[in-house]
KOLLUM-14485 format. One record per atom (N, C-alpha, C, CB): x, z, y; residue in one letter; residue number from 1. Coordinates in pm, whole numbers, plus 50000, padded with zeros to 5 digits. Each point is the difference from the previous one (the first is absolute). Glycine has a CB too. Layout:
BEGIN
     px     pz     py  res    n
      X      Z      Y    A  NUM
...
//
This chain:
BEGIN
     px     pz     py  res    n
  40637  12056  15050    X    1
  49945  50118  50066    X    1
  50113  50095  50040    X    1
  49786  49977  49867    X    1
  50246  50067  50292    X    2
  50079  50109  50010    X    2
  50002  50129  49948    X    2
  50001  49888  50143    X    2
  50048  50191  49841    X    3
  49978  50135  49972    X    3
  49920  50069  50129    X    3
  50223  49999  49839    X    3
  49770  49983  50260    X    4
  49929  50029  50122    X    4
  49804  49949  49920    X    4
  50286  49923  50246    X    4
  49708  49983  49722    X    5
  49830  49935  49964    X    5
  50004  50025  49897    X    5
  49941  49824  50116    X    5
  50184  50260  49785    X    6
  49908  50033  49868    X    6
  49959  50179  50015    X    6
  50151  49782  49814    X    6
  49909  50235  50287    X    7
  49970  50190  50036    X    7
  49878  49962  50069    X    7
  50254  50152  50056    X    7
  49697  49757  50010    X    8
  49900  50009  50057    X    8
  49872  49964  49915    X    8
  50148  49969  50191    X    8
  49843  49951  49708    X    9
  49916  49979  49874    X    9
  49975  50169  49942    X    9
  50122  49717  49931    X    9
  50002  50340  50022    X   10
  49988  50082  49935    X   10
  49959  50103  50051    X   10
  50121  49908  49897    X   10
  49904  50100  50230    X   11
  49858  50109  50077    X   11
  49911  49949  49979    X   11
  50066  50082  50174    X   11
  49864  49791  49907    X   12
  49885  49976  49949    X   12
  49914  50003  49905    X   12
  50081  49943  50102    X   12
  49997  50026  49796    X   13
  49955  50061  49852    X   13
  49960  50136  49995    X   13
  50151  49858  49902    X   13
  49949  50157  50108    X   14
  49967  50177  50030    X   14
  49850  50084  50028    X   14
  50226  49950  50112    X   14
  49803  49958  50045    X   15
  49844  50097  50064    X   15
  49888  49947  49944    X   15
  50072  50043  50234    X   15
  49922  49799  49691    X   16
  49891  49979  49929    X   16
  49985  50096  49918    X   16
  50012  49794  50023    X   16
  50056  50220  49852    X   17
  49984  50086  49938    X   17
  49963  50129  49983    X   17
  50085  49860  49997    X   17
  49953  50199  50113    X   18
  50032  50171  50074    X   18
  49836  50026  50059    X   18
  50319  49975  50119    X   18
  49661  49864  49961    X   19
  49908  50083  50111    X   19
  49889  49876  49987    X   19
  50192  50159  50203    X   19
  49824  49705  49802    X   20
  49890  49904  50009    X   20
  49921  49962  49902    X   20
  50116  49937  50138    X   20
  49963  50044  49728    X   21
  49882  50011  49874    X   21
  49958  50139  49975    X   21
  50098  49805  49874    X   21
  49946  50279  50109    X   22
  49906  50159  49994    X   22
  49927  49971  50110    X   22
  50160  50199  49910    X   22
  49877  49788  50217    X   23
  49857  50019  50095    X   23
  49881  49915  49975    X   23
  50146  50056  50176    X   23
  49863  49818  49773    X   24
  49923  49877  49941    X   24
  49928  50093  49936    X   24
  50144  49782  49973    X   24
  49887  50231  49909    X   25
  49921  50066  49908    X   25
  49930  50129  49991    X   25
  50132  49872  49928    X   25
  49933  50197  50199    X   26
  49942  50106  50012    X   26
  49918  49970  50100    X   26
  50158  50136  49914    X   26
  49786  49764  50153    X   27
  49895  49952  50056    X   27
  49914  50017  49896    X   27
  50096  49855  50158    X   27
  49933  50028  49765    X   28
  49886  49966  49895    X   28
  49909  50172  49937    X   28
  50192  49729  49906    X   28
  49922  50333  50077    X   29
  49960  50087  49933    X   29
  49889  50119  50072    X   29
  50231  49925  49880    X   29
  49837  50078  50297    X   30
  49947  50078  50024    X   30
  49882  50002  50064    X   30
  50179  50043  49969    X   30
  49741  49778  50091    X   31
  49885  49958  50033    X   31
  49876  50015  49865    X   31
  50155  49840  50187    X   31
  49976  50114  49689    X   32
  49900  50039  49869    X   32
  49940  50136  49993    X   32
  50137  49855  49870    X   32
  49946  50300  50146    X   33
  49940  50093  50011    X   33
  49913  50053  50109    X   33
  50156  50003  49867    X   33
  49862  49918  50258    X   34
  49936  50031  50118    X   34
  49861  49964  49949    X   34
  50194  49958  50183    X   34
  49789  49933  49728    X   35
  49896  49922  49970    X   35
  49913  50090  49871    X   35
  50150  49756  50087    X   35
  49938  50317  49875    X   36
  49895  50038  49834    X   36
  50083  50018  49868    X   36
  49800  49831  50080    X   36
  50283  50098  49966    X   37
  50089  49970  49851    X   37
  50137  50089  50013    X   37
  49915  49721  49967    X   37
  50094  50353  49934    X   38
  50129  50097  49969    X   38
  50079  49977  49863    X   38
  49870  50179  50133    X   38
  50126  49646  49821    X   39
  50100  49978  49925    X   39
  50123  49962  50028    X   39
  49848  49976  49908    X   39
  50197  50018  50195    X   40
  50116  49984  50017    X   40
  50074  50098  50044    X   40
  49938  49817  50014    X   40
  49957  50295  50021    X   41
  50081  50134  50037    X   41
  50047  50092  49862    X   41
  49846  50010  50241    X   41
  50029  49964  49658    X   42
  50026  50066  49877    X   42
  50092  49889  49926    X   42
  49765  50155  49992    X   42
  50289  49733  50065    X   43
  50141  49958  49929    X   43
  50120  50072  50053    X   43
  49912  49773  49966    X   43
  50071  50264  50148    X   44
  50113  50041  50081    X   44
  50036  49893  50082    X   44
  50078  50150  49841    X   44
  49876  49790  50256    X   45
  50018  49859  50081    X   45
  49958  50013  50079    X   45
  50003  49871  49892    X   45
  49936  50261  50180    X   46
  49910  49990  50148    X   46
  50152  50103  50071    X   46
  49622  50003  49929    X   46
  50463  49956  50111    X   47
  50125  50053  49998    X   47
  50078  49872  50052    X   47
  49966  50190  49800    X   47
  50120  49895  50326    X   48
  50122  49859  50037    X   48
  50124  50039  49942    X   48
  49919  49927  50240    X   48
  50078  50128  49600    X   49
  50155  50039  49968    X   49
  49993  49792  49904    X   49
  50039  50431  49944    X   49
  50065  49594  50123    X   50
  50063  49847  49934    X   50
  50000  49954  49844    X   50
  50158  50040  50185    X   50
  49887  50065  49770    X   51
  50006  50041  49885    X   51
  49850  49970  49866    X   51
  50182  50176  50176    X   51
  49727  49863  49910    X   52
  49887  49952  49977    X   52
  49917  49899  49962    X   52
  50061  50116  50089    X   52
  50012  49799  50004    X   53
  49934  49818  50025    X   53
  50141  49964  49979    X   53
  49773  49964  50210    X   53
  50340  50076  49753    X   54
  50048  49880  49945    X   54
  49999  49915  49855    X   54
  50104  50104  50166    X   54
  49936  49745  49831    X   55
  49978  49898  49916    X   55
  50078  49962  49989    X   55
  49856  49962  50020    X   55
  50283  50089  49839    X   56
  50071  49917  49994    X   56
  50027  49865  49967    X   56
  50010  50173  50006    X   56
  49935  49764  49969    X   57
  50022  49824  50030    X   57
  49985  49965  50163    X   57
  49875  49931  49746    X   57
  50007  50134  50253    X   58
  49906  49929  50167    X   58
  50157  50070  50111    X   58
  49592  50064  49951    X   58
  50429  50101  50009    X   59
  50119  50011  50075    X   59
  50119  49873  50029    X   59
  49942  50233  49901    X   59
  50112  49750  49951    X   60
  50112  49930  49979    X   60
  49972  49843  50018    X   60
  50081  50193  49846    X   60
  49805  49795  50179    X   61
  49959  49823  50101    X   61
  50059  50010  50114    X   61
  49764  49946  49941    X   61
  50174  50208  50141    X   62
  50041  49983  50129    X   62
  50115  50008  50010    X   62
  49839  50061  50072    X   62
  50261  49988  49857    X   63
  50187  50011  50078    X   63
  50017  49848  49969    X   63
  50147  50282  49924    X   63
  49786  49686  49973    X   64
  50124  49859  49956    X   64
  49904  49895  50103    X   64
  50107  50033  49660    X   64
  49788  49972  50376    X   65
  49959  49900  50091    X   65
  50045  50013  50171    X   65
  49801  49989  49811    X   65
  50196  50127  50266    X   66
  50052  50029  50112    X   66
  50159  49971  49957    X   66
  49796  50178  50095    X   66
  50283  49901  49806    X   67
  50121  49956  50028    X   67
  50101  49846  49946    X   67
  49953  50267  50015    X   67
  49911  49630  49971    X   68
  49994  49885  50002    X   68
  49972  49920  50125    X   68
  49956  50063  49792    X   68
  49919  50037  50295    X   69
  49997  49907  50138    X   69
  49848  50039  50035    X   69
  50183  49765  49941    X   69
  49764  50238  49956    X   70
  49838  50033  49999    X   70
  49935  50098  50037    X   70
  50015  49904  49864    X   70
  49876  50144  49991    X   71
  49981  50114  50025    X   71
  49867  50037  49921    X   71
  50136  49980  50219    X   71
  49853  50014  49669    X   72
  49869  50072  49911    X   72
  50004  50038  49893    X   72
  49894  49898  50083    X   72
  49995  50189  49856    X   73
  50035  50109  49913    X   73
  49882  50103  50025    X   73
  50269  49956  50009    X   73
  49685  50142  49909    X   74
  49909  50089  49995    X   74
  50000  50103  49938    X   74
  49919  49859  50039    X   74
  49988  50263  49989    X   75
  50008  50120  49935    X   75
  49904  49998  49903    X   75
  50084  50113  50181    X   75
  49909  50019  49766    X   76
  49886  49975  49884    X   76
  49893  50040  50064    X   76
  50119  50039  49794    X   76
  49799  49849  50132    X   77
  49798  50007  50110    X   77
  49942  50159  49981    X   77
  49871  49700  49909    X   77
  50062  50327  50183    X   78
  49900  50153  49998    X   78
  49892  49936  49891    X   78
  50012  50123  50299    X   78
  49980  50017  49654    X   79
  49868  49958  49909    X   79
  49854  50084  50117    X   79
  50166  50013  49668    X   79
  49764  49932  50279    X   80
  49871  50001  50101    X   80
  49893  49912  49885    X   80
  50143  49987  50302    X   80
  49779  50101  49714    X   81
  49820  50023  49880    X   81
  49900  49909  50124    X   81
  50005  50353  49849    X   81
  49989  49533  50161    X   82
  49875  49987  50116    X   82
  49897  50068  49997    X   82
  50043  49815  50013    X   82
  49868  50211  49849    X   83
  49897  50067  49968    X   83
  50011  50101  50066    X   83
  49969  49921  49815    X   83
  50117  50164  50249    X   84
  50036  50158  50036    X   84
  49949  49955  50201    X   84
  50295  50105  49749    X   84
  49724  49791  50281    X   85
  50049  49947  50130    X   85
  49844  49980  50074    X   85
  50259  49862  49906    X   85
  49743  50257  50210    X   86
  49900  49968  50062    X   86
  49994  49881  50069    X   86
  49981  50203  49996    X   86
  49887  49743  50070    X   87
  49992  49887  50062    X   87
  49994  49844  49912    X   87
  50119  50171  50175    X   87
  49869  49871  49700    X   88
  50009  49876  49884    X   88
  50128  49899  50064    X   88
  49695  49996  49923    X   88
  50237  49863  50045    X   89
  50154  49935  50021    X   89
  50062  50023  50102    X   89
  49950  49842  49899    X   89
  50022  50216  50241    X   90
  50045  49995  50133    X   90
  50099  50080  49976    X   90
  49812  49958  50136    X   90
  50177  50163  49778    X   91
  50063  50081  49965    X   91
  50112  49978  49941    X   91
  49830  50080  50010    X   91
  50168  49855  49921    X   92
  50125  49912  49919    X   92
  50086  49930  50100    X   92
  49855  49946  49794    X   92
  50039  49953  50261    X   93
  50094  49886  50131    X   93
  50080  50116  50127    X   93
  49756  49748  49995    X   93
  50224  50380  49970    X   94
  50045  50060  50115    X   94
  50127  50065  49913    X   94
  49755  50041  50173    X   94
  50220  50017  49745    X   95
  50125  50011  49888    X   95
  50100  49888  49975    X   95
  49842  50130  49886    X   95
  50104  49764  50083    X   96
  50125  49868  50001    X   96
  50040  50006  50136    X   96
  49905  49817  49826    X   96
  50023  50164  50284    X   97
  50051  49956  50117    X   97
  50121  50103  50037    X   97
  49762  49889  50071    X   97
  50252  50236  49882    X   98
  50028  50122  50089    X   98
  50193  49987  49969    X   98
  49703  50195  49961    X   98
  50316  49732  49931    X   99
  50136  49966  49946    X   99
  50068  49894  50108    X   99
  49917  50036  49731    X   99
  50008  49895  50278    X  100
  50034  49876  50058    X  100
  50016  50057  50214    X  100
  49820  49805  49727    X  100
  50113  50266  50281    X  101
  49982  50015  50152    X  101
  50119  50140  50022    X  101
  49685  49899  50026    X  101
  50298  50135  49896    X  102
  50133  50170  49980    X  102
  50175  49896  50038    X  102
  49832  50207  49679    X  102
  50175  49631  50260    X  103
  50091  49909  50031    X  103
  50036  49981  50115    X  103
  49939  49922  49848    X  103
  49944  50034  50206    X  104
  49968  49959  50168    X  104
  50040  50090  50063    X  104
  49816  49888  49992    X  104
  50113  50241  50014    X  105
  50030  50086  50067    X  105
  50188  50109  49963    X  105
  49666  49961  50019    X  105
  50410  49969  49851    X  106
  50141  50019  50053    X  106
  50080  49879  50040    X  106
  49999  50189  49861    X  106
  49894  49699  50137    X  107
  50106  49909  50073    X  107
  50000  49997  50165    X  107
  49975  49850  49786    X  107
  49874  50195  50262    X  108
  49989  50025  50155    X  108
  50121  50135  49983    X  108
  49683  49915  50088    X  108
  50328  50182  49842    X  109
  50104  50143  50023    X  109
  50157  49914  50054    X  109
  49873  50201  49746    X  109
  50105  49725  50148    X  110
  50174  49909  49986    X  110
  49964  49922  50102    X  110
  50093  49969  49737    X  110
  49793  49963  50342    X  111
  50059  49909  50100    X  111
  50008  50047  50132    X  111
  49925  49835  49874    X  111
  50024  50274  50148    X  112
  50019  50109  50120    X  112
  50149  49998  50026    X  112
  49799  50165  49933    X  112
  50267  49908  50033    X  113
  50172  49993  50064    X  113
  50029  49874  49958    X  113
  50102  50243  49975    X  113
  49858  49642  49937    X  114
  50075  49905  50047    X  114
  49948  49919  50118    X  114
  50080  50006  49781    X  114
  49807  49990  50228    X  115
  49948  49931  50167    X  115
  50099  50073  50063    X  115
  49723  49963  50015    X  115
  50304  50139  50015    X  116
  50086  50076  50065    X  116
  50138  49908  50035    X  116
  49886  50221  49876    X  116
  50132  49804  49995    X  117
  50166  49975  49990    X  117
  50014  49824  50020    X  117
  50059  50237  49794    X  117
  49875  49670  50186    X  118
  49970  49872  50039    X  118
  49978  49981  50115    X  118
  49933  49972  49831    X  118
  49994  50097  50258    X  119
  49988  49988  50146    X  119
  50056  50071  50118    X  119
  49838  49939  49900    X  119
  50254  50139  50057    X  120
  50116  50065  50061    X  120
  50109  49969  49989    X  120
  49905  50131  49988    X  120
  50099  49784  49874    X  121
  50158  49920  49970    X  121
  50103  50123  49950    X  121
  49976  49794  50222    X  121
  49959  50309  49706    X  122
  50066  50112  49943    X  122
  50116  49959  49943    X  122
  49808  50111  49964    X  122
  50316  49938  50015    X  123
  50118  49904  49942    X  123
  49971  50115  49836    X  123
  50244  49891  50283    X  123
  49672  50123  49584    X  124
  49949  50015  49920    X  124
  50020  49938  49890    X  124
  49902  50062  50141    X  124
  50150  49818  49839    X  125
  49973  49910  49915    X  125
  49978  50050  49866    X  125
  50112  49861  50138    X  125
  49978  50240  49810    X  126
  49911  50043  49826    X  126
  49900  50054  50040    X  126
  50168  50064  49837    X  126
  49789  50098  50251    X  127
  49852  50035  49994    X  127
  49937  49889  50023    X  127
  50014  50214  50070    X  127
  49967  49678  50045    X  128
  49920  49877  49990    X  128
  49995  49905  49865    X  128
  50054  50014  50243    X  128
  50060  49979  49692    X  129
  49975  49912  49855    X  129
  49899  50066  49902    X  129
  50247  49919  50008    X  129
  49839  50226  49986    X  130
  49863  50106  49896    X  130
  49910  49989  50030    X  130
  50072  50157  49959    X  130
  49851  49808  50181    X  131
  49886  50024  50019    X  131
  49899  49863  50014    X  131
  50108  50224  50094    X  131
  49974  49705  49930    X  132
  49931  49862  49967    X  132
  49973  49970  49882    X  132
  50092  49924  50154    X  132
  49985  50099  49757    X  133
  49970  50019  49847    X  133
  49913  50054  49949    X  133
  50160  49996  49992    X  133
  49837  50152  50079    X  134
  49866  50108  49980    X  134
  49867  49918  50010    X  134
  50125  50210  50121    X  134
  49871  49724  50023    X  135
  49873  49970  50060    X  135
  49968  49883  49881    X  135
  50038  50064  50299    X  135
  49995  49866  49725    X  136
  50014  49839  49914    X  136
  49988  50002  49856    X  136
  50163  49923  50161    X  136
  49856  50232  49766    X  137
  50015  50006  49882    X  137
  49812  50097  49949    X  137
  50364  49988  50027    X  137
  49631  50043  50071    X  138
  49847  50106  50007    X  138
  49869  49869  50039    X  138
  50144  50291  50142    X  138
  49937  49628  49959    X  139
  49895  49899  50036    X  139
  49973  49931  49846    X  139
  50086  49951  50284    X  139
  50025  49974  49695    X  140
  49984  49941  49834    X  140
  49890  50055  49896    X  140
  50250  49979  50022    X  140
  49784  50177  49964    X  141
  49937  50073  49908    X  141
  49853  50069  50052    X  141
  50249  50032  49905    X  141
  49700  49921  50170    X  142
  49889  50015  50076    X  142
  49965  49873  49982    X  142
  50046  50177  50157    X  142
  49943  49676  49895    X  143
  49953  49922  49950    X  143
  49990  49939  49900    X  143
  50015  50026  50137    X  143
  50069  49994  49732    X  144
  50048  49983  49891    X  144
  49858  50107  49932    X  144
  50320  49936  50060    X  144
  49679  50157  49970    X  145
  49907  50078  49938    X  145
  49866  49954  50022    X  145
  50146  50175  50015    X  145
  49833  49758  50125    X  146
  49833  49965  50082    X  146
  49950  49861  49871    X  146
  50075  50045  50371    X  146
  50038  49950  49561    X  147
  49902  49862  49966    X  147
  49930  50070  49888    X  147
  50155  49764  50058    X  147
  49726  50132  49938    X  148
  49869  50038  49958    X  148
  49999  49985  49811    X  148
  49881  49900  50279    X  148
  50219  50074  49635    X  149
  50009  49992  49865    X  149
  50091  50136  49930    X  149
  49975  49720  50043    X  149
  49910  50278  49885    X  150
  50053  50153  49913    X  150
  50137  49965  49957    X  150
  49763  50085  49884    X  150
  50287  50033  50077    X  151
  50001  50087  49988    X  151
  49987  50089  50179    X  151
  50118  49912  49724    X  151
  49954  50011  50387    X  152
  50066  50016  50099    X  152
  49828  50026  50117    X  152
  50298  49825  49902    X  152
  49777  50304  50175    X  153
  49893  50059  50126    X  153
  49888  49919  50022    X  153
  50179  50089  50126    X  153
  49869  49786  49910    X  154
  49844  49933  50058    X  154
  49929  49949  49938    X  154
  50061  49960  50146    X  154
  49931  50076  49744    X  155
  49903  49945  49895    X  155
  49870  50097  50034    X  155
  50193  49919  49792    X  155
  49885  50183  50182    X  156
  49870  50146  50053    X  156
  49950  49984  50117    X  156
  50108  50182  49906    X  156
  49951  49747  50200    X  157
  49921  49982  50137    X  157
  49927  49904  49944    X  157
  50151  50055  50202    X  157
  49880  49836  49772    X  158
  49932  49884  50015    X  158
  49861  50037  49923    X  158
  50224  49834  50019    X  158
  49781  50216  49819    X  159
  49901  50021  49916    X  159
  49866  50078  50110    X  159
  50202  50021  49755    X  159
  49822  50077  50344    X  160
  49951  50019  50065    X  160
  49901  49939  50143    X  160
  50164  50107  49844    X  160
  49906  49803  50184    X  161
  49938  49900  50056    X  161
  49916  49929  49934    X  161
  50157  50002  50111    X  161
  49877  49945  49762    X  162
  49900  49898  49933    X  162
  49852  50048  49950    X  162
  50218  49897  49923    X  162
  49677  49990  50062    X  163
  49911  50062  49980    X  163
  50034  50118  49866    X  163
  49863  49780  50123    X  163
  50054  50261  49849    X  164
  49999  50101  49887    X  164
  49999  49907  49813    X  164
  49830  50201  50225    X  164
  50086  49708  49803    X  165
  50017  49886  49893    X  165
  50087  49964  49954    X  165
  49885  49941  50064    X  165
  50145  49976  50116    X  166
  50142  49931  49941    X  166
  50160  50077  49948    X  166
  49882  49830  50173    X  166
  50113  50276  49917    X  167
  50069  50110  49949    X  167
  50011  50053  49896    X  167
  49972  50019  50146    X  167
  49920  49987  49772    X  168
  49979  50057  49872    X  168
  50071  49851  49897    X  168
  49733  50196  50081    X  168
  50194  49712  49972    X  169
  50049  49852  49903    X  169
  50187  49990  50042    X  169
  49698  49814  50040    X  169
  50338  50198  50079    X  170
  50121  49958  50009    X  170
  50121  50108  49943    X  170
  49891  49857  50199    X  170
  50088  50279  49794    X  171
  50061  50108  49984    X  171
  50037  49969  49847    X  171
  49879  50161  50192    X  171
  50097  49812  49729    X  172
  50046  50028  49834    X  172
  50068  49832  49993    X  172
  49758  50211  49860    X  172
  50250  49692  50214    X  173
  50031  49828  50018    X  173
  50139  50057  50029    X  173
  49769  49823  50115    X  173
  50202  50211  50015    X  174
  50154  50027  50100    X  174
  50084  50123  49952    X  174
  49878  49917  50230    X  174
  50081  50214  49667    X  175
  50102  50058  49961    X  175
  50035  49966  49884    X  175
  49958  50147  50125    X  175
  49976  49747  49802    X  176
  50060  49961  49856    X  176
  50125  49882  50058    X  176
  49729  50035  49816    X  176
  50251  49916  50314    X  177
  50018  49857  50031    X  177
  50110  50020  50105    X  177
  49750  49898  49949    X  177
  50266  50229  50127    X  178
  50061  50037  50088    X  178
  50170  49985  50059    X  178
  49794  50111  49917    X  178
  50246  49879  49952    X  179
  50169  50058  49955    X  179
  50046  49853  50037    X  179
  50000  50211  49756    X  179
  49918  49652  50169    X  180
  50027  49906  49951    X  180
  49985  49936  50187    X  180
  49917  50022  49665    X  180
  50006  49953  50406    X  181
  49956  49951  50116    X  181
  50116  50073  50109    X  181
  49715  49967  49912    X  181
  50311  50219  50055    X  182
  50127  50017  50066    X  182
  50150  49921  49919    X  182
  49864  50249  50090    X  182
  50081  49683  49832    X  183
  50168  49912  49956    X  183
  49984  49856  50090    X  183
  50037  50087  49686    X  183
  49848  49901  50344    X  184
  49962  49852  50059    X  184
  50080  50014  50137    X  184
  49732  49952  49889    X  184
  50216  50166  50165    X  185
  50034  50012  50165    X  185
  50128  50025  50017    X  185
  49799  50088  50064    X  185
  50278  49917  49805    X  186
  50174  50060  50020    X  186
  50056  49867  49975    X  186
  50019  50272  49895    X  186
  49913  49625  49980    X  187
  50089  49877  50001    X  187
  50010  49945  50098    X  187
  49965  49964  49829    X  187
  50158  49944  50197    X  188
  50036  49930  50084    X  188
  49923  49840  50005    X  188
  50215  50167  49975    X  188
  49727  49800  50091    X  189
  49931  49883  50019    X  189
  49961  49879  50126    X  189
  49949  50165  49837    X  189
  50124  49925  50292    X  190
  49983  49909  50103    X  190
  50127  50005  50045    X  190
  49768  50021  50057    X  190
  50249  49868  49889    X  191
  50165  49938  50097    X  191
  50135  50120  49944    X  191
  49837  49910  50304    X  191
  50121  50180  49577    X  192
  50106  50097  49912    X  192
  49920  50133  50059    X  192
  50285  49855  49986    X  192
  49662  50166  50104    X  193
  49932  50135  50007    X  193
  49859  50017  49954    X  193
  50142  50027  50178    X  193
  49861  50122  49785    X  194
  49825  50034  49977    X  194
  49948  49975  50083    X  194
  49993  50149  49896    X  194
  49813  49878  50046    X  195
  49932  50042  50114    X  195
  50001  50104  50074    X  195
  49909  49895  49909    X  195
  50158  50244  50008    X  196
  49972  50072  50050    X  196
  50109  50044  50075    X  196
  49835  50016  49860    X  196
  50259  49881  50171    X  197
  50108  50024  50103    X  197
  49920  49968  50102    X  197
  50219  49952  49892    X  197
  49744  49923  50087    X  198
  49928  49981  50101    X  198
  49914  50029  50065    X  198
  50067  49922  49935    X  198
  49852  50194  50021    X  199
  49890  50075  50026    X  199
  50091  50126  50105    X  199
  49824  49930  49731    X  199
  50321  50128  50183    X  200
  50036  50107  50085    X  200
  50051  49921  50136    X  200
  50066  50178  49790    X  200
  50015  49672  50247    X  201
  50044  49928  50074    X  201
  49850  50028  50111    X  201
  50198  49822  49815    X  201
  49715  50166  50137    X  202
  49890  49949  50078    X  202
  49987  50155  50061    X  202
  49870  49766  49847    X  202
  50104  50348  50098    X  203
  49935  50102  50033    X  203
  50104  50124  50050    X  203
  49810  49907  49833    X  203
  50332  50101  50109    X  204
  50104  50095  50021    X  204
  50069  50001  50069    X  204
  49991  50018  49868    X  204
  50028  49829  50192    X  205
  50113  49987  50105    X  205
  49933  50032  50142    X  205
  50139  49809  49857    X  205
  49745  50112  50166    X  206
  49932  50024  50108    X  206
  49943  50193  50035    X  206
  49931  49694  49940    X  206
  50010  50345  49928    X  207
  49985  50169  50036    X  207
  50116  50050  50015    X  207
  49818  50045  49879    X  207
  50280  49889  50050    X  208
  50153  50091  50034    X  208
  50048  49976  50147    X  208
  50096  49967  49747    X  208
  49912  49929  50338    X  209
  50025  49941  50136    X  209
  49878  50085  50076    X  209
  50109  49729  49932    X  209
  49774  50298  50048    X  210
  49871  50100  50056    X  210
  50040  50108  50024    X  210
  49844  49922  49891    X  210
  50220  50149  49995    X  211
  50038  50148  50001    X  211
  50129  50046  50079    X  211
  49893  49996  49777    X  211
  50235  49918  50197    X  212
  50130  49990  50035    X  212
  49993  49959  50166    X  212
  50084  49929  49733    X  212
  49870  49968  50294    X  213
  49937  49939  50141    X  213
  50146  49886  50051    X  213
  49814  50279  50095    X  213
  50201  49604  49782    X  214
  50093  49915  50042    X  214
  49916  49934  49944    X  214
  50227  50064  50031    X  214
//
């Protein structure tokens, strides 16, 4: 790694920290109070001070994985009472979802000047590296979050979709069962990669080429 791509990690790191996991979570937090629920404000978490939502482990994933090549890691989760949450489960699926789409919407921020700078042939190359990183690193943690097994965002969408039964039967299966099924999707098993490389291969590269426009 040059010293040129490890200054550019270490921003990146940075603004995760600074600006993209606080805003994550202060999604979560603040669709929860829009909704009914004011436990995460009476933690002190309905707030974009950084300081707030940070997680030191989930922090210290993300430097050592971006300044490996990658890129994941997390803050500490909002707490949120569903019982408090108007709209019953919808209410919830709009609370999980709101983490995951707060992603999207800074990786479209980050792919704005770089469509730019890609289709003008800007001579840029670190702001373009930081920001490919940005985009690519928000896309990750946006679909990384959509999947549907607890602990992680789309569990709360999905529970919402399902009938109410099966929801009720699958909810106490999949968070006792959850942790263990996210170790499944990380082992390596087709040809040395996960599935769930293969899941981001399938879904990250193509929204990232959508947004960027190569």
């Amino acid at each position: 790694m040059t010293t040129e791509q490890f200054i550019e990690r270490v921003i990146v790191v940075a603004v995760m920290l600074l600006v993209a996991f606080p805003i994550h979570e202060f999604a979560h937090a603040f669709a929860a109070y829009r909704l009914g629920d004011s436990t995460a404000r009476l933690f002190g978490r309905l707030t974009l001070n950084p300081l707030a939502h940070f997680d030191p482990i989930g922090g210290s994933m993300l430097a050592i994985t971006v300044l490996l090549g990658s890129g994941f890691g997390w803050a500490k989760p909002t707490p949120v009472n569903p019982r408090n949450l108007e709209g019953g489960r919808w209410g919830e699926a709009i609370v999980a979802a709101a983490g995951p789409l707060s992603n999207l919407v800074l990786a479209v921020a980050g792919a704005i000047p770089l469509r730019f700078i890609l289709a003008t042939g800007l001579d840029v190359p670190f702001l373009g590296n930081v920001l490919i990183l940005f985009v690519e690193i928000n896309l990750l943690l946006m679909i990384f979050n959509l999947i549907p097994i607890p602990p992680l965002d789309g569990s709360g969408v999905l529970f919402a979709f399902l009938p109410p039964q099966t929801a009720w039967q699958l909810r106490p299966i999949l968070s006792q069962y959850g942790i263990f099924l996210l170790l499944l999707l990380i082992f390596p098993v087709f040809g040395g990669t996960s599935l769930l490389t293969q899941i981001f291969g399938a879904i990250l590269d193509p929204l990232f080429r959508l947004l960027v426009g190569v």
